[in-house]
VOGU-3710 file (C-alpha; in Angstrom, 3 decimals, decimal comma):
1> xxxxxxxxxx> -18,154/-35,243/13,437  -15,523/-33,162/11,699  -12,131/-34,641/10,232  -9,245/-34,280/12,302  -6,924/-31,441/9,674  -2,908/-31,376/10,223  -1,370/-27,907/8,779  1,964/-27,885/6,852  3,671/-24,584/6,293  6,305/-23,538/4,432
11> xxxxxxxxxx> 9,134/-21,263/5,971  10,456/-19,126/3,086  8,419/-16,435/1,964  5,744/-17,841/3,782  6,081/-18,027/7,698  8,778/-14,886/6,764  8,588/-12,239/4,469  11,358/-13,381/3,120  13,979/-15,626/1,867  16,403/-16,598/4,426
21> xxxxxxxxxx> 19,467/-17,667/2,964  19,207/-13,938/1,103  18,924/-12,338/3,859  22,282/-14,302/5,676  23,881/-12,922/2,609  23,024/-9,111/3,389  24,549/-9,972/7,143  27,847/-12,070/5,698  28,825/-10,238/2,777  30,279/-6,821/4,251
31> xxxxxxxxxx> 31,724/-5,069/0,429  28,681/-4,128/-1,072  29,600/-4,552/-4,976  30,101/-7,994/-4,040  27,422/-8,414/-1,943  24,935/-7,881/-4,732  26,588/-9,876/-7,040  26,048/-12,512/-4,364  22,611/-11,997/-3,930  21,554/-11,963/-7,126
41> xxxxxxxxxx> 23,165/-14,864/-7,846  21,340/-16,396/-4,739  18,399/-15,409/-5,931  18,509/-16,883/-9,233  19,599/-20,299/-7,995  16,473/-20,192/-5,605  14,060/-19,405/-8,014  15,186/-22,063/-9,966  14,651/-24,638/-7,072  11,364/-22,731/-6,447
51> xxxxxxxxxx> 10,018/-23,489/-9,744  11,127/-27,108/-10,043  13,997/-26,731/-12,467  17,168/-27,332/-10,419  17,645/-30,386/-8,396  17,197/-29,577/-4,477  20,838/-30,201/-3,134  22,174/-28,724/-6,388  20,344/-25,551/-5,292  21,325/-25,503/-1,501
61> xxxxxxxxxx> 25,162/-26,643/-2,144  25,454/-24,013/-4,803  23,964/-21,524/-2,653  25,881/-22,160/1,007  29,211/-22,151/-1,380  28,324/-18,779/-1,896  27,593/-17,806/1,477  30,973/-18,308/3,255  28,917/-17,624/6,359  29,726/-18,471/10,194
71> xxxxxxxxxx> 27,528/-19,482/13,215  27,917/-15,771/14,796  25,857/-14,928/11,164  23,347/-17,622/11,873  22,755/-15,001/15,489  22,710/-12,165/13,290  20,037/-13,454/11,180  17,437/-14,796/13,627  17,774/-11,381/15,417  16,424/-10,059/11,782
81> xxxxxxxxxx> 13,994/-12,970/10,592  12,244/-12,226/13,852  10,902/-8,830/12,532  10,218/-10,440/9,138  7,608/-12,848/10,088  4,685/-12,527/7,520  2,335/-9,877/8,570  -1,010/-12,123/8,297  0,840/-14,649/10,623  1,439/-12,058/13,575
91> xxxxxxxxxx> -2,429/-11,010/12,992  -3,175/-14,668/13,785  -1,357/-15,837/16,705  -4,887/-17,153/17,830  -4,949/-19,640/15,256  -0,925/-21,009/15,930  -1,642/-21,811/19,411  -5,473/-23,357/19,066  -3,451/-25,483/16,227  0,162/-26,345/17,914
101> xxxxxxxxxx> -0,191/-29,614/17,845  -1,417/-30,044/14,296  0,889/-27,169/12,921  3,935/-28,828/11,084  6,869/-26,436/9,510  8,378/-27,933/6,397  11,623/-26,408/4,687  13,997/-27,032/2,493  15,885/-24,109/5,214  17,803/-24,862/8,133
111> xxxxxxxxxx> 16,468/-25,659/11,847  19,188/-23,655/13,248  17,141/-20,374/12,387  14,119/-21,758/11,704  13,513/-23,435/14,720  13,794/-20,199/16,958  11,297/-18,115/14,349  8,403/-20,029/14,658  8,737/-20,625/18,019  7,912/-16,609/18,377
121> xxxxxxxxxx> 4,092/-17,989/17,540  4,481/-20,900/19,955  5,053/-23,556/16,723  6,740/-26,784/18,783  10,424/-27,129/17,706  9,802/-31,196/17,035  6,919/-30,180/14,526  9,733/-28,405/12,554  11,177/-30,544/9,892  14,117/-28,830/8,120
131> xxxxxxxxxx> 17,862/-29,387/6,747  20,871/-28,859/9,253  24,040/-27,223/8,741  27,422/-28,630/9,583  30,045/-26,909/11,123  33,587/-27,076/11,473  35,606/-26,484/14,801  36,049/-22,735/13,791  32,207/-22,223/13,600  32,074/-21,824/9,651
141> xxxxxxxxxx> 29,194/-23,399/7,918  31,093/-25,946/5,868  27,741/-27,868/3,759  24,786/-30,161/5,230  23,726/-32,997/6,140  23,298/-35,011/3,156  21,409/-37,672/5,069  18,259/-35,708/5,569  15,365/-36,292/3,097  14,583/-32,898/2,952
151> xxxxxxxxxx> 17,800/-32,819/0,715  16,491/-34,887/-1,866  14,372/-34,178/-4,501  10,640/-34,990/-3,502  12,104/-34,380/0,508  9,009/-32,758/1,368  6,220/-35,086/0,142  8,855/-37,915/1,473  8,670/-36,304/4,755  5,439/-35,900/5,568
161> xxxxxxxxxx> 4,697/-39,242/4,533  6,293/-40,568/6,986  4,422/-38,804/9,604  1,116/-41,199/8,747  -0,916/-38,305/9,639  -4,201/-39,198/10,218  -7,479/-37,130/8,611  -7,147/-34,121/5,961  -3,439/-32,657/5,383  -3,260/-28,769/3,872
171> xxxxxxxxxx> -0,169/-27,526/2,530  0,205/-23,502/2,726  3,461/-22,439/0,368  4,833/-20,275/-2,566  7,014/-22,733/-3,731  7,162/-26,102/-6,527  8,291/-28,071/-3,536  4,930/-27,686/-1,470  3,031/-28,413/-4,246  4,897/-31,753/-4,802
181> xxxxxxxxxx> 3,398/-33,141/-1,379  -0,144/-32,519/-2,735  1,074/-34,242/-6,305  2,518/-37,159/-4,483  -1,113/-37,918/-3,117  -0,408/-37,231/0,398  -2,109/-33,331/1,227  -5,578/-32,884/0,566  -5,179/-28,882/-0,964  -2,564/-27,344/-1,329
191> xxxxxxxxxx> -2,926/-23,393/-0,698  -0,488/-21,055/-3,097  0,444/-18,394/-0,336  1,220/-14,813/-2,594  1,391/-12,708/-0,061  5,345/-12,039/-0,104  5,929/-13,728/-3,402  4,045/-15,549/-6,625  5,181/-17,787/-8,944  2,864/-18,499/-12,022
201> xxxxxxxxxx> 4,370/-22,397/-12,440  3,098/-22,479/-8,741  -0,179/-20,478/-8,670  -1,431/-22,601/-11,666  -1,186/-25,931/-9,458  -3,180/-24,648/-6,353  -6,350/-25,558/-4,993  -7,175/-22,321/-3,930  -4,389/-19,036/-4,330  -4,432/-17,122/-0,480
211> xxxxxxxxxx> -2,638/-13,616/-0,707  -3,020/-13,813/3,274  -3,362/-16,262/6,076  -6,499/-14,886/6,620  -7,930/-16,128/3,618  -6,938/-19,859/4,053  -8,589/-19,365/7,346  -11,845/-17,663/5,894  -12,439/-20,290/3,073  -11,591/-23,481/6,000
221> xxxxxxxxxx> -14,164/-21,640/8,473  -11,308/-21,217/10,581  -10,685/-18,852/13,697  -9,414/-15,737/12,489  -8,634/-11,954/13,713  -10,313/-10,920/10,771  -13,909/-11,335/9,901  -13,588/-10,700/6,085  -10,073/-11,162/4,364  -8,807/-7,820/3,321
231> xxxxxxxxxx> -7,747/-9,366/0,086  -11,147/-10,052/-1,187  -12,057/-5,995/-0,520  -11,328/-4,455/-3,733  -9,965/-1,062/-4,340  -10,859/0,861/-7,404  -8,036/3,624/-7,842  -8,401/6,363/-10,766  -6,899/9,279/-11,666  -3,423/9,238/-11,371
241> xxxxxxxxxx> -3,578/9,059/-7,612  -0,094/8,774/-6,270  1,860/5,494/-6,418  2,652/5,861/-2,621  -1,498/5,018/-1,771  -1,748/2,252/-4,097  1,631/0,613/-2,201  -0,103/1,250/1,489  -3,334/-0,494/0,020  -1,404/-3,308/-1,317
251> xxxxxxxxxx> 0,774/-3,693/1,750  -2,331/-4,276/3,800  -3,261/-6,768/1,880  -6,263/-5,208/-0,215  -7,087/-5,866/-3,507  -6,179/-3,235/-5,938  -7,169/-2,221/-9,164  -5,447/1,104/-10,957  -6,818/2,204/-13,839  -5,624/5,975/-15,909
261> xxxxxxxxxx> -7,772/8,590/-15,813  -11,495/9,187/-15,214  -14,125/7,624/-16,168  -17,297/8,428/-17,467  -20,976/7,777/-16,048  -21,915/4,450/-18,207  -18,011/3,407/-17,990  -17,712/3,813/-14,154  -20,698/1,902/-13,230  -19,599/-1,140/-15,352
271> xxxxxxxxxx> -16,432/-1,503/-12,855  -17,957/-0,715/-9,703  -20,202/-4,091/-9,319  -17,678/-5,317/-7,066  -15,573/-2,251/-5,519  -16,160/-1,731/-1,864  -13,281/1,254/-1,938  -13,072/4,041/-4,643  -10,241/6,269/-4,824  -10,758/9,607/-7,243
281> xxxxxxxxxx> -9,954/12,939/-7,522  -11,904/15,932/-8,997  -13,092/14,612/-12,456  -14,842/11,255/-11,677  -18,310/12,153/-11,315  -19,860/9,927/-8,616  -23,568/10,444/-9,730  -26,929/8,861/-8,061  -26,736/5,986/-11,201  -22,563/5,168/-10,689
291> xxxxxxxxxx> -23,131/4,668/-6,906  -26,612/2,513/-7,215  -24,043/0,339/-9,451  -22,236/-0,210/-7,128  -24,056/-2,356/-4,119  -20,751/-3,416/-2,461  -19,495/0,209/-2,352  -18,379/1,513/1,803  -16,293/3,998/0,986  -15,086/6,879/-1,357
301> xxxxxxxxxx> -11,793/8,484/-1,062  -11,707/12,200/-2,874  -7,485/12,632/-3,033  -8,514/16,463/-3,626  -10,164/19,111/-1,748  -13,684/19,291/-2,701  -16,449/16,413/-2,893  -18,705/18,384/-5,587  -18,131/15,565/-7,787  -19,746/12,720/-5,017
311> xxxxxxxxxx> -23,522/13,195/-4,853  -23,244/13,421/-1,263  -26,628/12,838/-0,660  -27,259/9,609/-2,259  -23,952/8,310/-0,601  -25,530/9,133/2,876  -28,814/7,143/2,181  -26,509/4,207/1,254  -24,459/4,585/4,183  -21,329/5,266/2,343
321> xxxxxxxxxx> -18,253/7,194/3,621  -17,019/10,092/1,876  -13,942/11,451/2,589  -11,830/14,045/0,871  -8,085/15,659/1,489  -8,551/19,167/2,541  -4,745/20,322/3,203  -3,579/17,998/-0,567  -2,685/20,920/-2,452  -3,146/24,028/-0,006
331> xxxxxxxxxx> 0,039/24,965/-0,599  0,154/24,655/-4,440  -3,363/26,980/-4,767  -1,550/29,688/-2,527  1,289/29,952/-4,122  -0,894/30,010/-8,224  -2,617/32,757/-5,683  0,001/34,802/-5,055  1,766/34,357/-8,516  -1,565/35,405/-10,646
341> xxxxxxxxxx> -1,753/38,472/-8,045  1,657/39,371/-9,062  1,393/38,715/-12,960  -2,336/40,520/-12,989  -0,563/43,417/-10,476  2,179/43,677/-12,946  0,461/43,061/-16,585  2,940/40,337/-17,451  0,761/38,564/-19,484  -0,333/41,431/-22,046
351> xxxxxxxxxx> 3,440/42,342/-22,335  4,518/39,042/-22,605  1,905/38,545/-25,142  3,037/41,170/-26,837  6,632/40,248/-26,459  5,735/37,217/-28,505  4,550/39,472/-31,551  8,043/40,705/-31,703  7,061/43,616/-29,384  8,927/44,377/-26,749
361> xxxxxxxxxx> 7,036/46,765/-24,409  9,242/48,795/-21,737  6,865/50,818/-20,576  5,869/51,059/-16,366  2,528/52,215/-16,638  -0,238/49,901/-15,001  2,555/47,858/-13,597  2,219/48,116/-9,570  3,774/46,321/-6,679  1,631/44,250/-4,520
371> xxxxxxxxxx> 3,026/45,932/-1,825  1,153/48,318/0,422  -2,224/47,164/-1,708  -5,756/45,569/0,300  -6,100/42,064/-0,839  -9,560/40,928/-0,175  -10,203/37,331/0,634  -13,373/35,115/0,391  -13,562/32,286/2,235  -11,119/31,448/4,861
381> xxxxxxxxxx> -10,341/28,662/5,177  -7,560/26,124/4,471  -6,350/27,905/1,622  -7,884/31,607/2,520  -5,927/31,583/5,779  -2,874/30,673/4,674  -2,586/33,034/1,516  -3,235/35,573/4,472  0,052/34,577/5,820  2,051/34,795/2,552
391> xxxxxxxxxx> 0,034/37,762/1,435  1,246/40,099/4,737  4,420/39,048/4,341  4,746/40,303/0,620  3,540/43,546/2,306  -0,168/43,098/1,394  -2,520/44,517/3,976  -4,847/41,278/4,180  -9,393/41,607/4,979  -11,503/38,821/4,704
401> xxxxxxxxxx> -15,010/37,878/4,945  -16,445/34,219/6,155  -19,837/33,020/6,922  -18,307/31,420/9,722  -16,171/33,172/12,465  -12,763/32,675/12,143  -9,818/33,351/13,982  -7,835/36,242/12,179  -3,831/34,854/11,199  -1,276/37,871/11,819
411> xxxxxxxxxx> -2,415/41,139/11,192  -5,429/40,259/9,092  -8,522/42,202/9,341  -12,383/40,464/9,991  -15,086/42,114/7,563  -18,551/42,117/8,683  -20,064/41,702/5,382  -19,014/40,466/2,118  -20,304/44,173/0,821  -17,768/45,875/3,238
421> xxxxxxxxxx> -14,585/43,706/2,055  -15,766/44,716/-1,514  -15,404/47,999/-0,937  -12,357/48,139/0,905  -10,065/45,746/-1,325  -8,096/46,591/-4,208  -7,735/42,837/-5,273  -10,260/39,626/-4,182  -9,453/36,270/-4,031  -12,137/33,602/-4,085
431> xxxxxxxxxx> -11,953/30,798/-2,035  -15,271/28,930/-1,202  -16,576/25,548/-2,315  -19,717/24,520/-4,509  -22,197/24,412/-1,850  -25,853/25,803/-3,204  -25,184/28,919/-0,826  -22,186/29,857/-2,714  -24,009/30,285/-6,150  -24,051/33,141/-7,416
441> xxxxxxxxx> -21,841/34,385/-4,828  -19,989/37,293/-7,053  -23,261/37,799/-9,097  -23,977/41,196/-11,100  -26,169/43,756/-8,856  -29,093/43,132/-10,385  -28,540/39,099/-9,150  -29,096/38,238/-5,647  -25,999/36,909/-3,860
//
């Protein structure tokens, strides 16, 4: 028969993304110079309740003095708080109402907001055990009640004692204050949750450290909208890939590792025992030996046009996704394109070359304008077509050859045969990827194309 378990969660960057008397202080505080004074203040007098080193109603008096907030703020902010509930929580909603009656919230907030939060996930407003404000006739918060226990020091672990709940007790919070209910004897485990905020002095107590909801509900054997926990999916990102991916993978909750640069064969396959996602670009080679390191491996993300680097093949025996960014850097290509057209068209480089001997060459001859002249184009696709565009409207008169058909932008021209653009174009751009078909594709005559 299994043991009857009770659930207490903390509010604060827990149940919400975020801290709430911060967040009054963004809504109460209109000059902004002051406002961030204020908050940062705030914020330093909560961390140092957080972490156990500034007596509870020391930290909430000190705080609320601050604040010089009304009731028609206390509106304002459970209008906001309801769009910060923690993501993990809204995936779950399952799991809040097959639990309602063993879900307890326990703060060292106020009901007044927190009551109406948590109710958004159907938590019962008596199963929410918080600190009060008081009020005076003109609706401005004016301190607390100083008879709750959740104002003293220990108020948590005091609190839920008196409950006499029966069977296991789990605590899920960031803070020293949760952990202090498993220290006083009375939860079971206590479950550091990280994923809106960690705090070493608190990570180093846990039983177990959940960056999600979904974990603590994986590791109890818990329902769950998830079958795996994104945060044990790691993500191996190389390269240099931009800062803006690694934040989306991290904001949904996957595990991510970001390491400079490639890496080489015997280097790579050491770090991909345990990668299920790997991000690279073009100079991580993703042999037959790096991917047969890598048994947890589902899918490879090439930030760059081409996949010649992936062994494609021994990815599709595994089963293993490839998938690459085909329009990344169109642009930038065209426009190196266009620019070595011009500085090849105009024999900038010998003169500047020259220039730099203390030479300085005036002379016109083999200097031409782009305009009026046949550029000849190889492959066109992404990049193909649309230095077709920019090409006709420099004045070039724009051919091109594909193995497949393609439909012709502006005023370009279709050739039948590679042979026939040849022999039309007075410049030739190449554009094709490493497929085996492609080798050899400008060979000498004597080679066969």
């Amino acid at each position: 028969m299994s043991t009857h378990k009770h659930f207490i969660i903390d509010f604060d960057s827990t149940f919400t993304k975020v801290e709430a008397l911060d967040e009054l202080c963004n809504i109460c505080i209109p000059d902004p110079e002051q406002r961030q004074k204020t908050l940062a203040e705030i914020q330093r007098i909560t961390d140092l309740g957080m972490e156990g080193e500034l007596p509870l109603v020391d930290s909430l008096e000190q705080r609320l003095a601050l604040l010089h907030a009304n009731q028609t703020h206390i509106h304002s902010l459970i209008s906001h708080l309801k769009g910060q509930i923690s993501e993990s929580f809204k995936l779950n909603k399952a799991f809040f109402e097959t639990f309602k009656d063993d879900i307890y919230i326990i703060s060292n907030g106020f009901k007044e907001f927190i009551v109406p939060i948590v109710a958004e996930l159907g938590v019962k407003p008596e199963n929410v055990f918080a600190n009060s404000f008081v009020f005076d006739e003109a609706g401005n918060i004016t301190g607390f009640d100083r008879n709750n226990v959740l104002t003293q020091n220990k108020g948590k672990a005091k609190q839920i004692k008196s409950l006499n709940l029966p069977g296991e007790v789990y605590v899920i919070g960031d803070g020293y204050t949760d952990w202090e209910i498993k220290e006083a004897g009375i939860a079971d485990k206590f479950y550091a949750f990280t994923e809106n905020v960690s705090r070493d002095s608190v990570v180093g107590k846990a039983d177990h450290v959940t960056p999600s909801l979904d974990e603590f509900l994986y590791v109890n054997k818990l329902p769950s909208a998830l079958s795996y926990p994104k945060n044990r999916i790691k993500v191996l990102v190389l390269e240099g890939i931009h800062e803006q991916a690694i934040t989306m993978f991290r904001q949904e909750g996957y595990n991510v590792e970001v390491m400079a640069g490639a890496l080489e064969e015997d280097e790579l396959c050491a770090q991909l025992h345990d990668v299920s996602i790997l991000c690279i670009r073009s100079k991580t080679q993703l042999t037959a030996k790096a991917i047969a390191a890598a048994p947890r491996l589902l899918a490879v993300g090439a930030f760059c046009i081409g996949t010649n680097q992936i062994d494609l093949p021994a990815c599709t025996e595994r089963g293993i996704i490839v998938f690459n960014a085909p329009y990344s850097n169109t642009r930038s290509v065209v426009e190196m394109a266009i620019g070595e057209i011009i500085l090849l068209s105009r024999g900038i480089v010998e003169k500047s070359n020259r220039m730099h001997q203390g030479e300085w060459d005036k002379s016109a001859k083999g200097s031409n304008e782009i305009r009026g002249k046949k550029l000849g184009i190889i492959g066109y696709g992404n990049i193909g077509s649309q230095l077709s565009v920019l090409a006709e409207g420099l004045g070039m008169e724009v051919y091109f050859y594909d193995v497949v058909d393609k439909l012709a932008l502006g005023n370009a021209k279709v050739c039948a045969t590679l042979d026939e653009l040849l022999g039309l174009a007075d410049i030739v751009t190449l554009h094709v990827d490493g497929r085996p078909d492609n080798k050899n594709i400008m060979a000498p005559p004597n080679l066969t194309r």
